[in-house]
Every structure is written in structure tokens, then in C-alpha cells.
C-alpha angles and dihedrals in degrees: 000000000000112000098199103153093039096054095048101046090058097048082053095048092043090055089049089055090045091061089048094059093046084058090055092050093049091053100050091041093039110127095242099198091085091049093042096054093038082054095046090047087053090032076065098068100022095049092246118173123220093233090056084053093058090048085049099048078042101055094051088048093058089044082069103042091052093038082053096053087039099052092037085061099040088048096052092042081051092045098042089048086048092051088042085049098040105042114012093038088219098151108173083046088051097039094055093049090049092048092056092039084053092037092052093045092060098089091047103047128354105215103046094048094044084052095048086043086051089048096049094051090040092050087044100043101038119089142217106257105249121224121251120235123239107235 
């Protein structure tokens, strides 16, 4: 049985989750001294502390540290449910770990985690087409 949509929705959830994870990795690797002087120049006017810039500089730093392990995880769930979709043809296997890839992906970004959530119940409620008999 083709699996077109299911198939689909989840490529296109999976890319989403890749950019999100290239977010992540920008923001950890991201070079901080322009940040930190454009923040002291506002902190001027606005009685910002050094030390809240640094919390400041800290706290984005760990975003992308945890949106770098979360979107690792969701990925792999989303690339482990396509193979079994794919190549082993195990659907109820692939659509459950599409719904929780989709289901944990919901509090980091809405749509892919909508369209992984759409994939899992469609490869878990379709059915394979059943022959007809011949009398």
C-alpha cells in the first residue's frame, strides 16, 4: 500500500526539526562580544547590570544546548518511524513513534510537531486495502 502522505508529512517534519537544530548549534556557537556591547549600550538606558548581561548571554546559551539534545532525539524518533515505514513496512511500530516524535515536538515548534502527530494516526488507522474475492 503506498503511504504517500505519511511519508511526506514526516520529510517535511523532519526538515523542519533539522533547522531547528541548526538554530540550536548557531546559538551556542554564536560569537557573544557583539551581543554583549549592543546589551551594555541598551543596559545604559535601561539600568542593566553586567552581571544580568551575562545571565542573559548564559540563558541563550543553554536554549541552545537544550534545543540541540531535543531536536537530536525528535529527529532520530522521526528518522527511525520513516525507515520503518520505508523499508520494513512495520506501521503500527512507525506511526507510534511518529506520534511521540510529533507529541514531544509540540512545545518546541507547533507545526512540525502537528504534521508528525498527522503521519503517526494516519500510519496506525489506514489499512491495508483487502482483496476481493472472486464469487
Amino acid at each position: 500500500m503506498k503511504r504517500t502522505g505519511e511519508i511526506a508529512l514526516t520529510i517535511i517534519g523532519g526538515c523542519i526539526n533539522l533547522l531547528v537544530l541548526l538554530i540550536g548549534i548557531r546559538l551556542v556557537t554564536a560569537d557573544y562580544s557583539a551581543i554583549r556591547s549592543q546589551l551594555q549600550a541598551a543596559g545604559e538606558q535601561q539600568d542593566l547590570t553586567p552581571q544580568q548581561i551575562n545571565d542573559y548571554i548564559q540563558i541563550a546559551q543553554a536554549a541552545g544546548h537544550f534545543i540541540i539534545v531535543y531536536s537530536i532525539i525528535i529527529f532520530l524518533l522521526t528518522a527511525i518511524g520513516l525507515f520503518l515505514l520505508l523499508k520494513l513496512k512495520m506501521t503500527k511500530t512507525s506511526g507510534i513513534l511518529l506520534l511521540i516524535a510529533g507529541i514531544l515536538s509540540l512545545p518546541e515548534l507547533l507545526v512540525p510537531g502537528i504534521l508528525l502527530v498527522i503521519a503517526g494516526i494516519m500510519a496506525l488507522v489506514r489499512k491495508p486495502k483487502q482483496p476481493r474475492d472472486a464469487y
